[in-house]
N, C-alpha and C positions, 0 to 999 in steps of 0.2 A: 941519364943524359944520352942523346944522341952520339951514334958511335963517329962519327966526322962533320965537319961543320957543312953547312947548308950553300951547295953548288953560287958562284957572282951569277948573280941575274936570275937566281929561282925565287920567285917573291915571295914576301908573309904577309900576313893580315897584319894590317896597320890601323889601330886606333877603333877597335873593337866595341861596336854595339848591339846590346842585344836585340833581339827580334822584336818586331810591332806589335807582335800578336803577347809577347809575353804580358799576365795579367798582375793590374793594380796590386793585385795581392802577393805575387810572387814577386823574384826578387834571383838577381846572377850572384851564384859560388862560381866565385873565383877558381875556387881552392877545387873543384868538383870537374871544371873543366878544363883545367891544368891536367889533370891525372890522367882523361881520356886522351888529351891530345899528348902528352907525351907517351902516353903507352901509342899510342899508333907512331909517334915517330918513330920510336924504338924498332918499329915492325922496318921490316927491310921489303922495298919493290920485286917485285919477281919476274917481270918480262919488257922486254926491251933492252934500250939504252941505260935505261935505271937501273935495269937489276941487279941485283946484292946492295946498292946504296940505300939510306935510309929513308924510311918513306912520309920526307920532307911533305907538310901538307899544304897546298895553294892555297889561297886567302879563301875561294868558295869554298873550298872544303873544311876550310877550318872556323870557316861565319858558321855553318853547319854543325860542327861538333860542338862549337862551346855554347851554340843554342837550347842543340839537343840535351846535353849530357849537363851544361851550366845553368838553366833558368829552372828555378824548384819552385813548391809551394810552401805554405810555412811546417807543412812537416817534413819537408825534407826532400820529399820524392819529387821527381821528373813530372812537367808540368805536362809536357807532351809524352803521349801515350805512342802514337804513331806519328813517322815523319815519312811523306811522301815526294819523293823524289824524281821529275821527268826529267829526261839531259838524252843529248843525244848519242852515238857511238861514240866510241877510239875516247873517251873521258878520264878513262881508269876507274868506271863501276866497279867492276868484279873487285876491284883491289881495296875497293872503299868500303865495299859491303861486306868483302873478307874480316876486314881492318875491324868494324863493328860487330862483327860476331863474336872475334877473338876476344875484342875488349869485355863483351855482354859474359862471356864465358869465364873468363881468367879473373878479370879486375873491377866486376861492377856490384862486388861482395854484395854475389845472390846465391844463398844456401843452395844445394840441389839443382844447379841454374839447368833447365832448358834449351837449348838453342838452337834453332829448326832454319835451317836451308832450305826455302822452296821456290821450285819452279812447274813450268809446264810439264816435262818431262826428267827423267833420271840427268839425262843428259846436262842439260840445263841446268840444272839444282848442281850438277859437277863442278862447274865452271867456277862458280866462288867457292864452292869445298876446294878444290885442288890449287888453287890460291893461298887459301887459309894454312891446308895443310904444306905447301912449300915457306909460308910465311913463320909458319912454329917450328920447321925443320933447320933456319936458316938462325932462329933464337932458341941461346943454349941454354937461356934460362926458362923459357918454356917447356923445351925439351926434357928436364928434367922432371917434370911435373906429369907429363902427359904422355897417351895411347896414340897414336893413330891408326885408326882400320882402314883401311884402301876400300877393302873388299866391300863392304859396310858403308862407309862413306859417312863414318863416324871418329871425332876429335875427344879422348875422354881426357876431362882434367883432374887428376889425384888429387887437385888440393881444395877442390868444394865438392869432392864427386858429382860434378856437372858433365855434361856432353852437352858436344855440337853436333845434330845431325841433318843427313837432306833428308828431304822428303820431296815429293813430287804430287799431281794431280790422280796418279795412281792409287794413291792410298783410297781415293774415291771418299765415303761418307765414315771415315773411322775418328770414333771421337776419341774422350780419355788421355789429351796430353795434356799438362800443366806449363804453358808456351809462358817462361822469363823473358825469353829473347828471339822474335822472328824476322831474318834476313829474305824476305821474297824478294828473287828476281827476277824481272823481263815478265810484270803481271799482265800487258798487254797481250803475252802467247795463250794463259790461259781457256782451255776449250772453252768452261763457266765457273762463275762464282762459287764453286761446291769446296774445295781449297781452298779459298779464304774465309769463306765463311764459320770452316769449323775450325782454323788455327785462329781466328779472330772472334770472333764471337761467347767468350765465355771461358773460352781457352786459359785464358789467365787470370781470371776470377781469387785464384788463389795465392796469388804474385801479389805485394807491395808495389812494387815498382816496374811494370814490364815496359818494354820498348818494342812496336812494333814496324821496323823499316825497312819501307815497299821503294826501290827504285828500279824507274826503267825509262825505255825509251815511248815515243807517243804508237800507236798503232792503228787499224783503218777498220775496226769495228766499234760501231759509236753506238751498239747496245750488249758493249761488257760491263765488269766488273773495273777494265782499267780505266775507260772511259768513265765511267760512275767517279772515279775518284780525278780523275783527270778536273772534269768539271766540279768536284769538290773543292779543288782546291785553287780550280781558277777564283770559283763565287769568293772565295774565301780572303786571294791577293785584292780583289775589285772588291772587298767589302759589303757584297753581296749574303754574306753569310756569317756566323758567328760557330769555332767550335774551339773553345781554347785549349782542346788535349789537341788537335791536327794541325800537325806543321807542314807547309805547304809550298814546294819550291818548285817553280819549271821555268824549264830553262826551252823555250818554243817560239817561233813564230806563227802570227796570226797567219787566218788564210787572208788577210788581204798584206799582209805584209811583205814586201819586196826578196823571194830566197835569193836572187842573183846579184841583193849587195854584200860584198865584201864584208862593209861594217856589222849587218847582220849576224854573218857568221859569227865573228866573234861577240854579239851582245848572246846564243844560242849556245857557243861552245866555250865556257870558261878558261877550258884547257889548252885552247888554241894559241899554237907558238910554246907549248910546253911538252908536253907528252901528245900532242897532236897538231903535223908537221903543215902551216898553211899550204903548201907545196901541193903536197897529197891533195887536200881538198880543193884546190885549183885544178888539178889532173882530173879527180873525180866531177866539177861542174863543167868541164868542158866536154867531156863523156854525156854527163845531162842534157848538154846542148845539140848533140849532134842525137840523140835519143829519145823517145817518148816513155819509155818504159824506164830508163835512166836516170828521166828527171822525175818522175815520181820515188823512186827509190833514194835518192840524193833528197829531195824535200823532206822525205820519210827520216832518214838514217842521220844525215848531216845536218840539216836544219831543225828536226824535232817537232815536224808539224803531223798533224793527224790526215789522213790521204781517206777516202774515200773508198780507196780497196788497192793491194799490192798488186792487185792484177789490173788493168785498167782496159776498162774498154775505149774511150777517148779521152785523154789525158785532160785534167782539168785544167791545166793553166793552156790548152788550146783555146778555151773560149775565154781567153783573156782577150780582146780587141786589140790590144797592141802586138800579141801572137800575129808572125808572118801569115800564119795556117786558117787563121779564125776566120778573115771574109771567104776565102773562099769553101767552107764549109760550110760556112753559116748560109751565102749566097747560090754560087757555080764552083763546085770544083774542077770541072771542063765541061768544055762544049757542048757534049756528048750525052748528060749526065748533071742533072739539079741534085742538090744537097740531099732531099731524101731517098731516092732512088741509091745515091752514092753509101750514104749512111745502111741502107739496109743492105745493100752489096756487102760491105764490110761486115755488119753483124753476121751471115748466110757463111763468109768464110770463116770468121771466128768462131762459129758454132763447127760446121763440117768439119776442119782444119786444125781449129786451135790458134788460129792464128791469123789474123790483117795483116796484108802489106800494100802499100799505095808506092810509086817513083813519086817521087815529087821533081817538078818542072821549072828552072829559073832561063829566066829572060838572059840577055848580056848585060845586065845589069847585074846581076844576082837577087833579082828578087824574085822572089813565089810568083808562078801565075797559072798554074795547072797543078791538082793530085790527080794518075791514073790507076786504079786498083789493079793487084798484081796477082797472077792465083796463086797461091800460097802454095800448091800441091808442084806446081816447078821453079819454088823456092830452096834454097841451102844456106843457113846459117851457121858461122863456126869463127873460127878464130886463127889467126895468122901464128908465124913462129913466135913473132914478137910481143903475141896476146890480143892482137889488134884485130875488132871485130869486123868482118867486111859479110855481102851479102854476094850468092851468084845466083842468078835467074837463067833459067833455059826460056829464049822465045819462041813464041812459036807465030802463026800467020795471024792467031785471032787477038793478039795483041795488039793496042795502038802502037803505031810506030813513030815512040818515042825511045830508041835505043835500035843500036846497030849490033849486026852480028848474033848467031846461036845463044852464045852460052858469055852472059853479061856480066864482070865483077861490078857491082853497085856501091859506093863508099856510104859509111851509116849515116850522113847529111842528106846522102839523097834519096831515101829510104824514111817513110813514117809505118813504124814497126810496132803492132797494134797486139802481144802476147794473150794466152790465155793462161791456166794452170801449166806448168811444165817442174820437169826435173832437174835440167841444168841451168838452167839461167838464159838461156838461149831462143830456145823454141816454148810455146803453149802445146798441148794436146786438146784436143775439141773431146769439149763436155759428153757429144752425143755420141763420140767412137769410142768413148772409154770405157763405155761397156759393152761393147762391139768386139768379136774377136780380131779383127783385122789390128785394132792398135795396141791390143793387148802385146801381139809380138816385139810392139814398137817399145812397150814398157819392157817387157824382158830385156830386151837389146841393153834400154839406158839403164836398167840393174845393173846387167852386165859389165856395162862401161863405167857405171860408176864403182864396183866391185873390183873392176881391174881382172876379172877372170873372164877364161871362154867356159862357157857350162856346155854340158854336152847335150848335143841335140835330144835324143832321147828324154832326158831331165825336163826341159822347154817345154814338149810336148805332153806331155806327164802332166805338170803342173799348172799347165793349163786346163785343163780337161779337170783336172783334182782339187784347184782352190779354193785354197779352204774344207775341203770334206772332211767328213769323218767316216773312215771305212763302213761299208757294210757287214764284212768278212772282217772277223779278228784277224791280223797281223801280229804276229812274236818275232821280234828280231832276235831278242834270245832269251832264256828260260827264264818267264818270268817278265818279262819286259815287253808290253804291247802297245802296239801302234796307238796313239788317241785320235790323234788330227793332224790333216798337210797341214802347212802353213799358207798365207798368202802371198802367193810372186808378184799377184796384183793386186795393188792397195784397194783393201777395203774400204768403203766408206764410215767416217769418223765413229759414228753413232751407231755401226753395226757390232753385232756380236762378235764380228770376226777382225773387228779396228786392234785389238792389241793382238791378233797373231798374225800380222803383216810382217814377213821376212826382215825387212827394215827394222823395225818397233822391236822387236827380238835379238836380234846385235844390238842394240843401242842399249836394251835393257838391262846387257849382260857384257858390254862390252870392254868392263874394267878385268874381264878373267881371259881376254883374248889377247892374242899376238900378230899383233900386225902392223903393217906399215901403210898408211893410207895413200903416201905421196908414191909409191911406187908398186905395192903387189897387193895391197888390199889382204881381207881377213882371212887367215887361214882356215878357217871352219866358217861356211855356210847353213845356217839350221835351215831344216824346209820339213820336218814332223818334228809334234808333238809326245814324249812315249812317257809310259807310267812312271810314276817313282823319282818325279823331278827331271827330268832326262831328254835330251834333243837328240834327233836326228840327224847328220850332217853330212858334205860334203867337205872331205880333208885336203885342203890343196896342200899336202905339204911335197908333192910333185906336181907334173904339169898336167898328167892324169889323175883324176880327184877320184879318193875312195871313198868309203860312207863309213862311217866311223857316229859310236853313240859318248854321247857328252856330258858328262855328268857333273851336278856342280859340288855333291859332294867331294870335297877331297880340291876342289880348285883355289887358285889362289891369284891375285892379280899380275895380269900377264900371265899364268900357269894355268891352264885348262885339263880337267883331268878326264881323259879321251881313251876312246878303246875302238880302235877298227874291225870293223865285222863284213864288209866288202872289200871286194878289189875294186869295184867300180858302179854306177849305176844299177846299167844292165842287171847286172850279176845279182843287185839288192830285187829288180822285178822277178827274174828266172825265181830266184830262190824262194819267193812270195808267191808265184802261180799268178801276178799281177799282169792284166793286159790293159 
């Protein structure tokens, strides 16, 4: 039984029917899906308001488990093989799909169980592991049974010798597991299908009963793997399709569906008014409103609908006709200036730039009746004390003169902010500078800033001139230990040899053995070389002059890095190498 009774006003499922899709032939245990859903209430919440109370299940979630885990066939086993789940953020995923691993693990008596955590990257595949494992930490009767590896990022349970482990898109093409129980999450990030294909595909050939469930939220590439299944399981609710192992839930709006009603939200967000605060998402679509890049992200995250790219060159609900913005793009966006003329001005700076900006022009009425393009190069975007986004432009003469004064604060209403790729949320960087030395600096700078450290000039310049290389001249840092490869300061492209030794991709990969504070000082070891024997290169901030120090993961442990300083500083690592 549940350790306290179920919060006035936290609902249950009332009056429980099985799924549509269950077949003539099969047939709801009761008794089967009692057992799931009280092992998960047993499980205890682990973030927010909830946490440490029991993890009471909302009626969508609980249609769901006694679907999945209640409707058998007449041998017994799970009629549904996989159940595919789309919903949008702030839902309580991760807790859901923690909640399902544990059970597939501990109580869904499978000899030798399985049970694979996956996502796009280590990171990601963490996200429900670190759930899971605060979830078993917090139940003493689990506890009793079980391993946790941090380091590993592995759950073992003594009492079927099963484990829970992640796994990521890193494993690339490695076959040979025997998958009882696959938790993927967030399949929408997936680079390609090469991950699911081999934890799915044959994978469990050898399993009775496996369960394989995929939830995430919608995504804006509509030729993946998530998309594939997206539209499987739409064909599947419209009856379009027949597959009676695939359970098929989303929780989305169409694109022609209204995202700025209310009511919508909640037909999109179950949780809404529960574990997710209407408040918030009234804060977050007024932000959409005054934003173009906001309101794709908001339709994206809060609504659950599929976008045409996170990056947007003109925001699709612009050429909605009831859109303020849409005649006069469609028509004259000023006098000056016919729609296409205007439209390729803006592409010219989003390519150079990285980034469109237009003033947008209201009457004394407040309505639209001019956009003038802005040059993005005496643009400045940033954020107030209060988080509050605002824009300042320098004018100059060759502007129209629509704004007074030098140096202009613009509010984000009057501003159509048109991003490219970028690293903070903020700004885009132009496709065609990014691999141009000129904004490479600019990417070092937002490492920098988002690292929370100053690097030392020398290091900048180094790294630039070296990304990525692999010496010509052997390098011994010490007897025995040589240099392989810099790493990259500046992100490789995806599909390069050199995409997993991006500085970034290498703290992420390893970042359950480092110590650090994100919100205020960032990670105390920077790796920026590769050296033999397992082994990084690093820059030690454990002062405010960083030395270099070599990292070794033998002997680490999480949060415990086992490190050895071999410089006093940069410099001193070039001098001592004969490196110019």
């Amino acid at each position: 039984m549940a350790k306290e009774p179920r919060p006035k006003g936290y609902p249950k499922l009332k009056n429980y029917k099985p799924s549509q899709f269950m077949l003539p032939t099969s047939h709801y245990d009761k008794k089967k899906a009692d057992r799931a859903v009280t092992f998960i209430e047993n499980l205890c919440h682990t973030k927010g308001k909830w946490a440490g109370t029991p993890f009471w299940l909302l009626p969508w979630q609980e249609q769901l488990i006694r679907d999945i885990f209640g409707i058998v066939k007449p041998d017994g086993n799970r009629q549904f093989r996989t159940a595919f789940v789309e919903i949008c953020k702030k839902v309580g995923k991760s807790e859901l799909a923690a909640a399902i691993a544990l059970y597939l693990l501990y109580a869904d008596n499978e000899p030798s169980a399985e049970v694979y955590g996956a996502a796009a990257d280590r990171q990601q595949a963490s996200i429900v592991f670190d759930v899971a494992k605060q979830m078993v930490e917090m139940s003493p009767a689990l506890m009793k049974r079980s391993k946790l590896m941090g380091a590993t990022k592995r759950i073992v349970n003594y009492g079927n010798a099963g484990y829970y482990q992640v796994l990521s898109a890193e494993v690339g093409g490695k076959h040979g597991f025997s998958v009882s129980g696959l938790v993927f999450d967030e399949i929408h990030t997936q680079p390609n299908r090469q991950l699911y294909d081999v934890l799915t595909k044959g994978s469990s050939d050898a399993r009775q009963n496996p369960l394989h469930f995929i939830i995430t939220t919608a995504g804006n590439d509509r030729h993946s793997i998530a998309y594939e299944l997206h539209i499987k399981a739409v064909d599947i609710l419209e009856g379009r399709r027949v597959d009676p192992t695939f359970y098929p839930v989303v929780y989305g709006l169409k694109d022609d569906e209204d995202w700025e009603d209310e009511a919508n939200w909640y037909k999109v967000n179950p949780s809404l008014g529960y574990t997710v605060d209407v408040e918030r998402l009234r804060d977050a679509y007024r932000e959409a409103k005054q934003n173009p890049a906001d309101e794709i992200t908001f339709k994206w995250l809060r609504c659950n609908m599929w976008v045409s790219s996170t990056v947007a060159w003109i925001p699709d609900a612009i050429y909605m006709r009831e859109h303020p913005l849409y005649h006069l793009l469609h028509d004259e966006p000023n006098p000056e200036m016919t729609s296409f003329v205007f439209r390729e001005t803006l592409m010219t700076h989003l390519l150079l730039w990285g980034n469109g900006y237009c003033q947008i022009i209201r009457n004394g009425k407040g309505e639209v009746v001019a956009l003038y393009p802005l040059m993005p190069n005496r643009m400045t975007v940033d954020r107030d004390a209060k988080g509050r986004l605002y824009y300042q432009y320098q004018k100059s003469s060759e502007d129209a003169p629509t704004m007074e004064g030098s140096n202009v604060i613009l509010d984000p209403s009057d501003v159509l902010h048109i991003p490219g790729l970028g690293f903070d949320g903020l700004v885009g960087y132009s496709p065609i500078a990014m691999a141009s030395e000129n904004i490479t600096r600019d990417i070092i700078n937002a490492r920098e800033k988002k690292w929370k450290v100053v690097l030392p000039e020398s290091f900048k310049i180094f790294m630039l001139d070296n990304n990525g290389v692999i010496p010509d001249e052997r390098i011994t840092i010490e007897t025995g230990i040589a240099l392989e490869k810099f790493l990259c300061i500046v992100p490789a492209i995806a599909e390069s040899p050199n995409a997993t030794d991006d500085i970034d991709v290498v703290i992420t990969k390893y970042d359950e053995f480092m110590v650090f504070d994100e919100d205020s000082v960032g990670p105390d070891l920077i790796p920026f070389a590769r050296l033999s024997g397992d082994k990084l290169l690093c820059l030690c901030y454990e002062n405010k002059n960083p030395q270099i120090a070599v990292w070794s993961f033998e002997g680490s442990e999480d949060f415990s890095p086992n490190y050895k300083k071999v410089y006093s500083s940069f410099d001193e690592f070039l001098s001592a190498n004969n490196i110019k």
